[in-house]
LUMVORO-623687 format. One record per residue (C-alpha): residue in three letters; x, y, z. Coordinates in steps of 0.1 Angstrom, whole numbers, plus 5000, padded with zeros to 4 digits. Last residue first. Example, Ala and Ser with C-alpha at 12.3 -4.5 7.8 and 13.67 -1.06 7.14 Angstrom:
% LUMVORO-623687
SER513749895071;ALA512349555078;
This chain:
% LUMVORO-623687
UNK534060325029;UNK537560465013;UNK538260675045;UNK537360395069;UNK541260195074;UNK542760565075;UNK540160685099;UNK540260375121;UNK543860405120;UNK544360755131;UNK541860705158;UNK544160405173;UNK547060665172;UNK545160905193;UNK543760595218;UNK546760465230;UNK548360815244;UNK544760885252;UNK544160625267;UNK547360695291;UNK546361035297;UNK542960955310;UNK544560735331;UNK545961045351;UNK549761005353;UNK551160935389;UNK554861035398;UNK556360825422;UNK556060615402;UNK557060705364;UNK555260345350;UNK553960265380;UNK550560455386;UNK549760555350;UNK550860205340;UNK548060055364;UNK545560315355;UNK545760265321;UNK545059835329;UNK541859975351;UNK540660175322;UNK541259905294;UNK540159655319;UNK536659815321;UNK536259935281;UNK536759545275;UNK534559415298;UNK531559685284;UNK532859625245;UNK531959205258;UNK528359325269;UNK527759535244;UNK528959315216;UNK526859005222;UNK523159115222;UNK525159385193;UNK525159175164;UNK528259335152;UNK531359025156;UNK532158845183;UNK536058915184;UNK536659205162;UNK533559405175;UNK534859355209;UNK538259565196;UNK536559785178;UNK533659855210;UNK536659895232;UNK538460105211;UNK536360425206;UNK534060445239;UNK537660435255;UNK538960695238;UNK538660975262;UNK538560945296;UNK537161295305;UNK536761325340;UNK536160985366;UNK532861015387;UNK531261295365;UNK532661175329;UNK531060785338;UNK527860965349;UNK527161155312;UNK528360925297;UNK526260655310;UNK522960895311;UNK524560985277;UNK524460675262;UNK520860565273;UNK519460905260;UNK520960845231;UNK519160495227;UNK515760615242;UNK516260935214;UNK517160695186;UNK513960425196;UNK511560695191;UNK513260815162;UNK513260485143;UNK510060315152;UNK510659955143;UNK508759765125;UNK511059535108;UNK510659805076;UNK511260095095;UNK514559945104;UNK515159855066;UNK514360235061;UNK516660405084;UNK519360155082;UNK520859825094;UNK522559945128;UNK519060075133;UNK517759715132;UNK520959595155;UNK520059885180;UNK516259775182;UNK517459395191;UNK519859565218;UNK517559745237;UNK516759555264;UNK520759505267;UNK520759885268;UNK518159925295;UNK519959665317;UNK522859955320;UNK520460235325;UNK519260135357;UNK522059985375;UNK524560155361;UNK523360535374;UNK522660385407;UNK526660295409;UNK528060595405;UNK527160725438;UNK528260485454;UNK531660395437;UNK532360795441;UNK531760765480;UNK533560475482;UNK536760625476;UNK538060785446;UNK541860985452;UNK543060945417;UNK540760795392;UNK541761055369;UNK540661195333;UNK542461465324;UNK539661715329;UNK539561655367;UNK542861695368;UNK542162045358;UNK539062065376;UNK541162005411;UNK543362335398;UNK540762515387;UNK539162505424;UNK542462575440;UNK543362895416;UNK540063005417;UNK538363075384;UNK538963285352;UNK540863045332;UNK539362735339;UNK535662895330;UNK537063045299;UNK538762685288;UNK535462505296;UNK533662755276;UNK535962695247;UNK535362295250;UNK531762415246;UNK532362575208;UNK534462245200;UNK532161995209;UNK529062165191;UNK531262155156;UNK531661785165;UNK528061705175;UNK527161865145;UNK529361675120;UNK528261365138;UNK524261435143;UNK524261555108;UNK525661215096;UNK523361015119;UNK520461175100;UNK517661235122;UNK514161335105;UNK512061595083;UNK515761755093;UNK516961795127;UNK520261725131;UNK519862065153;UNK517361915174;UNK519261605181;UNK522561825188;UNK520662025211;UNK518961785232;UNK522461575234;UNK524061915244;UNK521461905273;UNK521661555277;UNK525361605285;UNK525261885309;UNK522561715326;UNK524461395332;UNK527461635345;UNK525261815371;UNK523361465382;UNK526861285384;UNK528461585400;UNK525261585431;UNK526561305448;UNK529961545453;UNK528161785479;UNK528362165462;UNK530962365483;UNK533062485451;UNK530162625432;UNK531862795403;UNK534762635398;UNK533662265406;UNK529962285395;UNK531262455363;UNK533362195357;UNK530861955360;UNK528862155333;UNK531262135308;UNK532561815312;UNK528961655309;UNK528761905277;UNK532261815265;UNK531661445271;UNK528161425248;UNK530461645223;UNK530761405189;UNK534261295199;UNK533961205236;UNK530761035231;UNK532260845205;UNK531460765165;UNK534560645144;UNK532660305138;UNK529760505123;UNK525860375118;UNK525160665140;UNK522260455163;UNK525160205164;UNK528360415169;UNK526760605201;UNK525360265211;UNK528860105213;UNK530360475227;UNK528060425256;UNK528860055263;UNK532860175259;UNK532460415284;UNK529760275309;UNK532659955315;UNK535560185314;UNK533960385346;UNK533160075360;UNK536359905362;UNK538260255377;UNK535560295396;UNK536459935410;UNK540160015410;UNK539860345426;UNK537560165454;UNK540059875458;UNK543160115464;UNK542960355491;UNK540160205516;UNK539659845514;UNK543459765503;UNK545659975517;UNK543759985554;UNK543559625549;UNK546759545542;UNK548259745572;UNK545659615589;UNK547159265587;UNK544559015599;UNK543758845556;UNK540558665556;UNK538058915545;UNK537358805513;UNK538659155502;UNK542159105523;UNK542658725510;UNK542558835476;UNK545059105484;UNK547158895500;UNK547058625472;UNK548058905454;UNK551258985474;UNK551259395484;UNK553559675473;UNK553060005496;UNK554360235464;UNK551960055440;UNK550859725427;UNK548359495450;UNK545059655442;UNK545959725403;UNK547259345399;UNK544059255420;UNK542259475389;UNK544659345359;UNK543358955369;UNK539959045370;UNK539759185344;UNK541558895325;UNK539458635339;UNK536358855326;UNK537758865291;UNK538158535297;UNK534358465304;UNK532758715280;UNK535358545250;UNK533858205259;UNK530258365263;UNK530358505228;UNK531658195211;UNK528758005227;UNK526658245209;UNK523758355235;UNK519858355226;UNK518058505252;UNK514058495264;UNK512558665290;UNK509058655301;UNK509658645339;UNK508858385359;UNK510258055336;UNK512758225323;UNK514858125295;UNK518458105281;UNK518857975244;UNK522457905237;UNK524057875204;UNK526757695185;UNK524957415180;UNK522657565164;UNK518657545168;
């Protein structure tokens, strides 16, 4: 065994891990640093509060209901969205780029998003009295739908991660049109909500959205760690992965289906953040490297304080005026995509 690694087992349940002791140090400040930029997020903001106050406030030891009317109900549940959001973002644009075998791969740019968007939008617009649990189920069957029909498209005596990219882009493109039709001929105050919607806002989430959101992460998120030894022998190739046994189009499909149930949900709760599924897993990949039992985990941290950090500057940069978060990763994430193509184009 190396000394660099950690073997974690359990004794009732047949598990077995092997962790990098350099992947757990970056996990754990990663984590500080999260955590950091989210009581930074709680405290920051026209009502300005101390952080130790707002530490104090969520342990539940802080007696001024000012602060605790700020803090419990306004701003902690549009940070932890905000957190969580990121987190199914970047872990879904890490699988997305794995089962590909491209670094420029993203839900957002291959059309998963525009068919989650697509659909929640049309919940909005066109069914404006629908209860708000059921945008996550609307969006995530938006996005396995397009999903569905970019697979079966790619379709060839097989599934060429090329094919799925150029098709999931052209796809993409034709639904983003629908979006625009449906925006354009709806009700002012309904269109008006999907608008900001689209940008990609945390604004206004309460515990309601945390709720909701959360089921979808705790079942599909410890699916993709399960999965993480059949995503490194995709990562490798169609016929080296057949080669280590694995069965490549059974294991694509539970992988895509992973990434758009997260998506799928993530677009529902928050709108289109774009980008995120783009940088996060970059920047992780820089820091532990491609084996992916350490890189979804540490893209998932980074995606979450890369959301919480654009909300912060979308909240104070112009305050009073808020910009949606989605805005600010884009802003970040446009030039980021120019690089990675430059950096790619003679690979």
């Amino acid at each position: 065994m190396k000394q660099n690694t950690l073997r974690i087992r359990s004794r009732s349940l047949p598990l077995s891990l092997r962790v990098k002791q350099r992947v757990l140090t970056v996990l754990l400040l990663l984590l500080l640093v999260t955590l950091i930029a989210m009581i930074a997020s709680v405290a920051y903001g026209e009502y300005p509060i101390p952080p130790l106050a707002v530490i104090q406030t969520v342990l539940g030891l802080e007696e001024n209901s000012d602060y605790t009317f700020v803090v419990n109900t306004l701003r902690l549940p549009r940070t932890l969205v905000a957190s969580l959001v990121g987190l199914a973002l970047a872990i879904s644009g890490a699988i997305m780029q794995g089962i590909t075998r491209n670094p420029l791969a993203d839900p957002g740019i291959i059309g998963v998003n525009a068919g989650a968007s697509l659909a929640a939008v049309s919940l909005i617009v066109l069914f404006p009295s629908v209860p708000v649990g059921f945008l996550p189920i609307s969006a995530f069957g938006g996005a396995l739908a397009v999903s569905l029909l970019i697979y079966f498209l790619a379709w060839e005596g097989g599934s060429s991660p090329l094919r799925l990219i150029l098709i999931g882009v052209g796809i993409a493109t034709v639904i983003g049109a629908c979006t625009s039709v449906i925006t354009t001929f709806g009700e002012i105050n309904s269109v008006s909500q999907a608008l900001v919607w689209l940008a990609g806002s945390v604004y206004g989430r309460s515990w309601e959205q945390v709720f909701a959101f959360l089921p979808w992460l705790i079942v599909f998120l410890p699916l993709a760690l399960v999965k993480t030894r059949q995503l490194n022998a995709l990562a490798l190739g169609d016929e080296i992965a057949t080669g280590l046994g694995c069965h490549i189009e059974w294991q694509r499909g539970w992988l895509l289906l992973i990434s758009t149930a997260l998506a799928g949900s993530a677009v529902a709760t928050a709108g289109a953040i774009g980008f995120v599924g783009l940088m996060a897993p970059h920047m992780a990949r820089q820091l532990v490297g491609a084996t992916h039992g350490g890189l979804l985990p540490v893209a998932g941290v980074m995606g979450a304080m890369l959301v919480v950090v654009a909300d912060l500057i979308g909240r104070t940069l112009f305050a009073p005026i808020e910009i949606p978060c989605g805005i600010v990763t884009a802003v970040i994430g446009a030039p980021y995509f120019v690089y990675l193509l430059v950096q790619q184009r003679g690979k």
